[in-house]
C-alpha positions in Angstrom: 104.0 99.2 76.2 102.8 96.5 73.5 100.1 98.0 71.5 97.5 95.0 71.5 98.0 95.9 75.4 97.6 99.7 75.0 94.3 99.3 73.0 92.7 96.7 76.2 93.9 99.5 78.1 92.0 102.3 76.7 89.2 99.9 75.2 88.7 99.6 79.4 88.8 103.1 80.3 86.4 104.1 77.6 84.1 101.3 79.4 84.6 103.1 82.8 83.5 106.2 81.7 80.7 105.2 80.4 80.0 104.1 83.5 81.2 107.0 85.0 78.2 108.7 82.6 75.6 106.0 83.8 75.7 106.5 86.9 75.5 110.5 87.1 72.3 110.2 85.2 71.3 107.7 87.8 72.9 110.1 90.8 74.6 107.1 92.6 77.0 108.1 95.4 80.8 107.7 94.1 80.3 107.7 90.5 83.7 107.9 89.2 85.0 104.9 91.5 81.7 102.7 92.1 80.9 102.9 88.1 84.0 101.8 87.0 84.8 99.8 89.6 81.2 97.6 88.7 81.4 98.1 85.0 85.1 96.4 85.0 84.4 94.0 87.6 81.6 92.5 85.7 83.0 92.9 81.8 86.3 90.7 83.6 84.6 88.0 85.1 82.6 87.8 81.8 85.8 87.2 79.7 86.3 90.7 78.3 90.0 91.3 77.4 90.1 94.1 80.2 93.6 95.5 81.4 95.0 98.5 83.6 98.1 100.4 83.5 100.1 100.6 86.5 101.6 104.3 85.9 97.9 105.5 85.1 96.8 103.5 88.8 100.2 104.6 90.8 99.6 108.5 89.6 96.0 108.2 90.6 96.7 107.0 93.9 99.6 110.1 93.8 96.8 112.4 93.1 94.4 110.9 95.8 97.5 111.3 98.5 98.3 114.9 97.6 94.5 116.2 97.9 94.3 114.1 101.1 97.5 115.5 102.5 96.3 119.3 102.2 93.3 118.0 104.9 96.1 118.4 107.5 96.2 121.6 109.2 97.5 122.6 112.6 94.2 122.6 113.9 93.2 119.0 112.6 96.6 117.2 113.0 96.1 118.7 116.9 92.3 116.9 116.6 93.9 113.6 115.8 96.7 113.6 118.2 94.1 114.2 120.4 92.5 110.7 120.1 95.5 108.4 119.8 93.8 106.4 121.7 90.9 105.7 119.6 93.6 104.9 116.7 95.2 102.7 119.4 91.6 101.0 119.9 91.2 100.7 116.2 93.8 98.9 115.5 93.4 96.4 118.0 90.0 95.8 117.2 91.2 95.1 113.1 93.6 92.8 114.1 91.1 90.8 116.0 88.3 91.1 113.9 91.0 89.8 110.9 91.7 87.2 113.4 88.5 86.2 114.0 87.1 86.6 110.7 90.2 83.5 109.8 89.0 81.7 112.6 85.4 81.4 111.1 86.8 80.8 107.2 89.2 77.8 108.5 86.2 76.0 110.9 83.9 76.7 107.8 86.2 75.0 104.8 88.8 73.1 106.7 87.2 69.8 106.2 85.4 70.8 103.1 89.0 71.3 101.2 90.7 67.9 102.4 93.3 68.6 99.6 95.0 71.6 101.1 97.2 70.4 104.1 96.0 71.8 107.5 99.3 73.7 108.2 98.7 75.5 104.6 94.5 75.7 105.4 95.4 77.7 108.5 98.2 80.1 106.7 95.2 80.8 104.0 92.3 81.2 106.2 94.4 83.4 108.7 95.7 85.7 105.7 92.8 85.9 103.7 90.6 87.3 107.3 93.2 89.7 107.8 92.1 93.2 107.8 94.9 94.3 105.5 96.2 95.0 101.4 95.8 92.3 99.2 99.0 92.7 97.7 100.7 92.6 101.5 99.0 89.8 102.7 99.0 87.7 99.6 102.7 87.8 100.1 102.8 87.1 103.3 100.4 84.2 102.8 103.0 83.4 100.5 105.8 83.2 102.9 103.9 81.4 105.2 102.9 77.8 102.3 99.1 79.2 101.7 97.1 79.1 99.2 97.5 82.6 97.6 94.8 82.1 95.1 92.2 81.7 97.7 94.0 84.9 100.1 93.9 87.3 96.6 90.2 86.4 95.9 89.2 86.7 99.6 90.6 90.4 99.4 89.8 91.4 96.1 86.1 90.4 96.9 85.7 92.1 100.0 87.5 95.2 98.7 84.2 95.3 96.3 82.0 94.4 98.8 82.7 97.2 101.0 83.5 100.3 98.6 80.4 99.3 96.9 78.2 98.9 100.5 79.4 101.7 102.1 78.8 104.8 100.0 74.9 103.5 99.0 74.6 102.8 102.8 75.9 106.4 103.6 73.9 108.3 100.7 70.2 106.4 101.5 70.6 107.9 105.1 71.9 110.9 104.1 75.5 111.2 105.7 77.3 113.7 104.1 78.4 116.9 104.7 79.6 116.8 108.1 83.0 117.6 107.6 85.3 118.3 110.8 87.6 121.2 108.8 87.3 122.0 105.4 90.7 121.9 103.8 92.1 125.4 103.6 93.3 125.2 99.9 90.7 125.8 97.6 91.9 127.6 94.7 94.1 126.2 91.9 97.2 127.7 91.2 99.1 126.4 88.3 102.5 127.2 89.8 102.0 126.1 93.1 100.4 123.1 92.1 103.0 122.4 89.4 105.6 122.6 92.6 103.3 120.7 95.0 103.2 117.4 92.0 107.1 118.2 92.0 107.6 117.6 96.1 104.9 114.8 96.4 106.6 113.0 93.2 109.7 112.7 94.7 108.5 111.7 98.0 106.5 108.4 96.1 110.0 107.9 94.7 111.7 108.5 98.1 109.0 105.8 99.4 109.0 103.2 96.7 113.2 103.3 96.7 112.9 102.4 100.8 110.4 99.4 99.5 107.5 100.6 101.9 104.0 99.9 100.7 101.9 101.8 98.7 105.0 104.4 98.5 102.3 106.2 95.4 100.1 107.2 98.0 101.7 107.5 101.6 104.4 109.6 99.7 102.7 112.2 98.8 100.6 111.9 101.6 103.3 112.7 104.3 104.7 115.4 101.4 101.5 117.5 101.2 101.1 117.0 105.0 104.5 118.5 105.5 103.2 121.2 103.5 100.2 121.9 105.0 101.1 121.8 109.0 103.8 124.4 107.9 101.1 126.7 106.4 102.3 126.6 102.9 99.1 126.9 100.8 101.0 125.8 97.6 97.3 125.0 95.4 94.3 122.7 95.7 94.3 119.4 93.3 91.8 119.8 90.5 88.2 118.0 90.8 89.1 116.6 87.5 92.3 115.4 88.8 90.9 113.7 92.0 87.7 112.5 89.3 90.2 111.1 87.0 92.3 108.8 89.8 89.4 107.4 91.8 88.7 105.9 87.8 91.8 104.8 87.1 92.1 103.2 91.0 88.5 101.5 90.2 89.9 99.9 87.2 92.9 98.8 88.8 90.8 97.4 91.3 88.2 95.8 88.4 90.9 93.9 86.4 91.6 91.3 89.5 88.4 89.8 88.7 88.5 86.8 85.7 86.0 84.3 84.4 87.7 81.7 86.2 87.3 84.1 89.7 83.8 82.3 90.6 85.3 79.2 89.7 87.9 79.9 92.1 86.1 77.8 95.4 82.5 79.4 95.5 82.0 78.3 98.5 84.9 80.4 99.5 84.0 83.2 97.9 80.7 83.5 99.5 81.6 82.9 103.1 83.5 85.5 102.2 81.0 87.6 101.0 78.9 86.6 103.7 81.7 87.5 106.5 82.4 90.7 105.2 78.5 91.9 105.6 78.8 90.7 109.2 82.3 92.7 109.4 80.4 95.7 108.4 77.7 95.5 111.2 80.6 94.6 113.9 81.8 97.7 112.8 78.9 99.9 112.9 78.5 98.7 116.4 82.4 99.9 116.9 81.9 103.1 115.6 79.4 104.3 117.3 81.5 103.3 120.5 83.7 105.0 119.4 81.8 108.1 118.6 80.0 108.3 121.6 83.7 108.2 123.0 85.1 110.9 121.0 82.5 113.1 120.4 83.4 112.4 116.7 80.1 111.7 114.0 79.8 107.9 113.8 79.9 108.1 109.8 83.5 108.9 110.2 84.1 106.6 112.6 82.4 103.9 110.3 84.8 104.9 107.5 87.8 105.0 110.1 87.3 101.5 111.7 85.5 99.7 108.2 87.6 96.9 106.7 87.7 98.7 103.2 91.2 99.7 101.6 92.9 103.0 103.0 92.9 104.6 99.6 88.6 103.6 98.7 87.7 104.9 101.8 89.8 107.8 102.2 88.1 108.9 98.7 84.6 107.6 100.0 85.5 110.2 102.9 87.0 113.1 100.4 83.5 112.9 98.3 80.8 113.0 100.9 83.1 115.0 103.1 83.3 112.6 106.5 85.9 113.7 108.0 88.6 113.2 105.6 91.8 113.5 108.2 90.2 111.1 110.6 89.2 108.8 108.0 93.0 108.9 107.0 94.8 108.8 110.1 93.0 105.9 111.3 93.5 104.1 108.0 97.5 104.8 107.5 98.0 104.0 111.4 96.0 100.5 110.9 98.1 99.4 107.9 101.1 100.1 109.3 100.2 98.1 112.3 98.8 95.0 110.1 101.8 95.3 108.1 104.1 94.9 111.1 102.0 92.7 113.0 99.7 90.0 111.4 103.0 88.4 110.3 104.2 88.1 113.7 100.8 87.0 115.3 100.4 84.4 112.9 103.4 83.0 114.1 103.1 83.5 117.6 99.3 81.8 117.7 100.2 78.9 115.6 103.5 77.8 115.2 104.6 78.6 118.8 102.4 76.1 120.1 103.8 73.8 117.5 107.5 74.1 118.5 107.1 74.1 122.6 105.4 70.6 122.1 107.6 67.9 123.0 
């Protein structure tokens, strides 16, 4: 690692943790992911020389799998498979609200951005609603001739949007503490946790070498599942461990941003803004369908069915303690269905109708 780059990166993590500081004197919800997620955010798009390390951000999001993973015991992987269903539901209703949400962006800036062909307008409007990673959909906007500036903002901005919205939302109306099982590993143990970072290692490695996505986090997420359906109370992951990777997956998530982001369409960037608010209101509608349905609290359900990342709102579930195996399940099942099927849909809605013209 070049040194000049070293000292951004540490220069940037000494500026998250002062965040991190500022906001547990000001007792927001999330601190160690909201702070430095704001506090890097804002220093980027001001032109500050900012940088993240992608070992620090792939073992934080190896650390947030493994504590997520011990969530799974016989008695909550039994809830879950109990409401396939609901997963089912939820995943429809992302792919059409990603669908939808593209529908609005390309009737809103079509004609406004006469310079982008309409074949490539669609591809970027369709890609950027999608309800998916913004590393997996800027490729596959990619693929597909769109503008992949305009899909990366889109995603990077409503990634902020929501992991910012939802935890203040949750803390002003008090929804926490209502979790459906604690785990059942509470105490460290510096040999079974040493073993449990061995196992969940090599199953990010085992994930990363078949090229699936986020291999650093689904990993060791089906590892310390394994372990925990068989019973095998190895040791719980460290609060400063889980404190110190929601940081280092805020500043990973920060860094995107650049002066030249709001230059970057405007327009864009605030229909997207403006879309995502209204996602989050379709969605609280959704979830408490959903959790009258169920019988499931419809703060889970809102963190299960919200179109924030798998790993922000699995830790936005972890720290108020929402249902953290719901939350999960619902997330992993959803981006493994966008993954598999926005590609395909996008294809089928607009360039089937293409080829059976005459």
């Amino acid at each position: 690692m070049p040194f000049r780059f070293l000292v951004r990166v540490l220069a940037t993590l000494l500026l998250a943790l002062a965040a991190v500081g500022a906001c547990l004197a000001l007792h927001t919800p999330l601190p160690w992911m909201i702070g430095p997620l704001l506090a890097v955010s804002l220093a980027s798009i001001a032109g500050a020389p900012t940088a993240s390390s992608t070992p620090l951000r792939n073992a934080g999001q190896w650390t947030i799998g493994t504590a997520l993973g011990l969530y799974f015991t016989p008695h909550v992987v039994s809830l879950v498979a109990g409401i396939w269903w609901a997963i089912a539901l939820a995943i429809a209703w992302a792919l059409l609200l990603g669908w939808g949400f593209g529908r609005w962006l390309y009737g809103l800036h079509a004609s406004r951005m006469p310079h982008v062909p309409k074949r490539a307008m669609r591809a970027t409007a369709y890609f950027a609603g999608a309800i998916g990673g913004a590393s997996e959909m800027t490729l596959l906007a990619e693929s597909a001739g769109a503008r992949t500036d305009l899909v990366a903002a889109a995603h990077s901005l409503r990634l902020v949007v929501v992991t910012v919205t939802i935890p203040f939302a949750m803390q002003w109306s008090g929804l926490q503490g209502l979790e459906i099982n604690p785990p059942g590993v509470r105490e460290v143990n510096a040999g079974g946790l040493a073993l449990l970072a061995l196992a969940t290692g090599i199953g990010g490695l085992v994930m990363r070498a078949l090229g699936r996505t986020n291999p650093w986090f689904i990993g060791p997420l089906l590892v310390a599942m394994g372990f925990t359906i068989a019973g095998q109370s190895l040791s719980a992951v460290p609060t400063w461990m889980s404190n110190a990777a929601q940081l280092v997956i805020a500043v990973s998530l920060g860094v995107r941003f650049s002066r030249e982001f709001l230059h970057t369409a405007p327009r864009w960037l605030g229909s997207v803004a403006l879309g995502t608010f209204a996602m989050l209101v379709l969605c609280g509608g959704v979830a408490w369908l959903l959790a009258w349905a169920t019988g499931l609290h419809p703060a889970t359900m809102l963190l299960s069915t919200s179109p924030g990342g798998i790993a922000e709102m699995a830790i936005t579930a972890k720290v108020l303690q929402l249902g953290v195996p719901v939350v999960t399940a619902f997330q992993v099942c959803r981006l493994v269905a966008v993954l598999l099927l926005v590609g395909p849909m996008f294809r089928w809605i607009y360039l089937r109708s293409k080829t059976a013209r005459p």
